[in-house]
Phi, psi and omega in degrees: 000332190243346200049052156309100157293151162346288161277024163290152174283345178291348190283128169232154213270145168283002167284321191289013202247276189343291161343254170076231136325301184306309197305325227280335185269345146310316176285332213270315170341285182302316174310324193280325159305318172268006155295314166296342192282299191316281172318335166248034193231328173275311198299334195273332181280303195285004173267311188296316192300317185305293191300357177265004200249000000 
């Protein structure tokens, strides 16, 4: 894609590229998990606050 040759310093090898992925699509996971956790976690406070009033 860059015509990175071997001994470039840009060149990446496909296992660390395979590696990676993974972790990098593990951080995107969890993000999208504690984004939904954070949203019911606000919708649960403001339903216990409505019943409280």
């Amino acid at each position: 894609m860059f015509k990175a040759k071997k001994k470039d310093m840009f060149w990446i090898g496909g296992i660390l590229t395979f590696f990676g992925s993974v972790i990098y699509l593990q951080y995107k996971v969890n993000k999208v998990i504690d984004h939904q956790s954070q949203n019911l976690n606000q919708e649960f406070n403001e339903l216990s606050a409505a019943s409280t009033i």
